[in-house]
DRENKOLTI-128105 format. One record per residue: residue number from 0; residue in one letter; x, y, z of N, C-alpha, C in turn. Coordinates in steps of 0.02 Angstrom, whole numbers. Example, Ala and Ser with C-alpha at 12.3 -4.5 7.8 and 13.67 -1.06 7.14 Angstrom:
<0,a,<660,-284,390>,<615,-225,390>,<660,-165,390>>
<1,s,<642,-112,354>,<684,-53,357>,<645,2,394>>
//
This chain:
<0,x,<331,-727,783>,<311,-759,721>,<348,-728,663>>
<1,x,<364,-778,636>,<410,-743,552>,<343,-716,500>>
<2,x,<383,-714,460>,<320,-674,382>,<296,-758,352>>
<3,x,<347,-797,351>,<319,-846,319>,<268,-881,366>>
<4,x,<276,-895,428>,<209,-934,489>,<168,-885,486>>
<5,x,<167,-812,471>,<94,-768,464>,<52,-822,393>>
<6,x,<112,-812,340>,<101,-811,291>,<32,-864,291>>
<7,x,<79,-931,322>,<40,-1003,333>,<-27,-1011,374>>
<8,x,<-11,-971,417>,<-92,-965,456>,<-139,-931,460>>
<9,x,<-128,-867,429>,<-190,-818,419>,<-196,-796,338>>
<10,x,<-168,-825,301>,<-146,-798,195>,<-118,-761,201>>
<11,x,<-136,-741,144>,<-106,-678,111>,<-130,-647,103>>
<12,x,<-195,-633,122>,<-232,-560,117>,<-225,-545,187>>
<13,x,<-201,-567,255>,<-191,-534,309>,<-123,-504,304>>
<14,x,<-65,-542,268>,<-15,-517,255>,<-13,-441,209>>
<15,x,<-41,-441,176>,<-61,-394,126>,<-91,-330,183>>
<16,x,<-157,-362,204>,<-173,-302,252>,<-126,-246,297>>
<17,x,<-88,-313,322>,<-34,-291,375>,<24,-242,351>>
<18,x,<33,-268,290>,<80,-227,237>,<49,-158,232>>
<19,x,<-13,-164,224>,<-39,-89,205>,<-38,-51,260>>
<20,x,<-63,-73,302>,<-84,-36,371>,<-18,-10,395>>
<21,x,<6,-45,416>,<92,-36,412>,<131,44,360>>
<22,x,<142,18,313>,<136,89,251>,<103,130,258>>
<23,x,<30,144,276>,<2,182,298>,<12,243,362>>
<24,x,<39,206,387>,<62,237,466>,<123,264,462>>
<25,x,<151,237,401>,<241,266,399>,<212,343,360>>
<26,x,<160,331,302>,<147,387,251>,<123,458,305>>
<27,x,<76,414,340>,<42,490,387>,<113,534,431>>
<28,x,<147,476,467>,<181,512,494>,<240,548,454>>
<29,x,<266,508,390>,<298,581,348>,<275,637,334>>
<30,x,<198,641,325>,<180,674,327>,<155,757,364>>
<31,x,<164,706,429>,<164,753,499>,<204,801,495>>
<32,x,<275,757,479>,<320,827,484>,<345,891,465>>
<33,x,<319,892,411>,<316,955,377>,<276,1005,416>>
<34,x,<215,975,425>,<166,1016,452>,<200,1026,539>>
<35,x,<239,1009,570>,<242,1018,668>,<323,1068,622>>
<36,x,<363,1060,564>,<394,1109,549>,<374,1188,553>>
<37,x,<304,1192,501>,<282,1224,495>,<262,1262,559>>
<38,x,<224,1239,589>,<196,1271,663>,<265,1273,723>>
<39,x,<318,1266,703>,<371,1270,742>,<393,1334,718>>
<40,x,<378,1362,634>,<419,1419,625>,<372,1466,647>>
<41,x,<288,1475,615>,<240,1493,636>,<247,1501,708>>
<42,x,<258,1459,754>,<272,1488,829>,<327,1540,846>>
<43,x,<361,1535,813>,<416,1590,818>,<399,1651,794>>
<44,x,<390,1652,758>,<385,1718,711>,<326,1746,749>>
<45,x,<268,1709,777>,<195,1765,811>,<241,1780,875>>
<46,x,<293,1719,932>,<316,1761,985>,<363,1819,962>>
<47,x,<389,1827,897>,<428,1884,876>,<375,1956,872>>
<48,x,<316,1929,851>,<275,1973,847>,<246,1999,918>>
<49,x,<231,1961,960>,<218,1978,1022>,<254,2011,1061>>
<50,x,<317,2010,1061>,<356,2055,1081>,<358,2103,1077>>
<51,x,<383,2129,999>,<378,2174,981>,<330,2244,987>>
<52,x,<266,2184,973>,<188,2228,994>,<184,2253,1084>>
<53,x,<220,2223,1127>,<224,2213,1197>,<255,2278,1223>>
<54,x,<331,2258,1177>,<373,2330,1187>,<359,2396,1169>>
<55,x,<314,2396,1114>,<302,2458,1085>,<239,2464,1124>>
<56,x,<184,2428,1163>,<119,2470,1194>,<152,2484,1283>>
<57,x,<225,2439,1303>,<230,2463,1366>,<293,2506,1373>>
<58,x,<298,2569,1299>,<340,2598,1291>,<323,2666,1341>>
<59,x,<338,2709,1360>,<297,2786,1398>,<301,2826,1334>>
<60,x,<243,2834,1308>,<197,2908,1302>,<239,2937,1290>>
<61,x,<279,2994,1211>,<288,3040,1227>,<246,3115,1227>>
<62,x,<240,3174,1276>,<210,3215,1286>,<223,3237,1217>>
<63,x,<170,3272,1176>,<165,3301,1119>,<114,3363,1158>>
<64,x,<106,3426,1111>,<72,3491,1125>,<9,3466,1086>>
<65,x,<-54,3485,1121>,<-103,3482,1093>,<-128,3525,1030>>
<66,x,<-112,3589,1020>,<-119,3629,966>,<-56,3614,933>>
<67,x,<-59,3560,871>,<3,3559,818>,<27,3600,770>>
<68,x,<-46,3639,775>,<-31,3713,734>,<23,3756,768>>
<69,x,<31,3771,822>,<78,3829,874>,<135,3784,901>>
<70,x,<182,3745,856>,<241,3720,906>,<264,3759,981>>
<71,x,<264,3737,1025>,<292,3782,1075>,<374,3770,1101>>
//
């Protein structure tokens, strides 16, 4: 169906609707993308953090002297 046979069989307030609804769906999803940006950098940066935190708790212990007063 063209815009003008909508036009003719259902008005112009279905046309209108359709227009909006339509626009609507383009607005949300511009919208989306900023935000799946966002959580794309946000994902990076916590596995940068996880690492990091990973490497440094499955680092070995170094032996230190229990009395810090008496270096030995």
């Amino acid at each position: 169906m063209s815009t003008f046979e909508v036009l003719d069989r259902y008005g112009t307030w279905a046309l209108i609707r359709h227009l909006i609804t339509v626009l609507l769906f383009l607005t949300l999803h511009l919208l989306r993308i900023p935000l799946v940006l966002i959580s794309r950098v946000l994902e990076g940066v916590m596995r940068e953090l996880d690492r990091y935190a990973t490497a440094q708790a499955s680092r070995p212990r170094r032996r230190r002297p229990v009395n810090n007063f008496f270096p030995t």
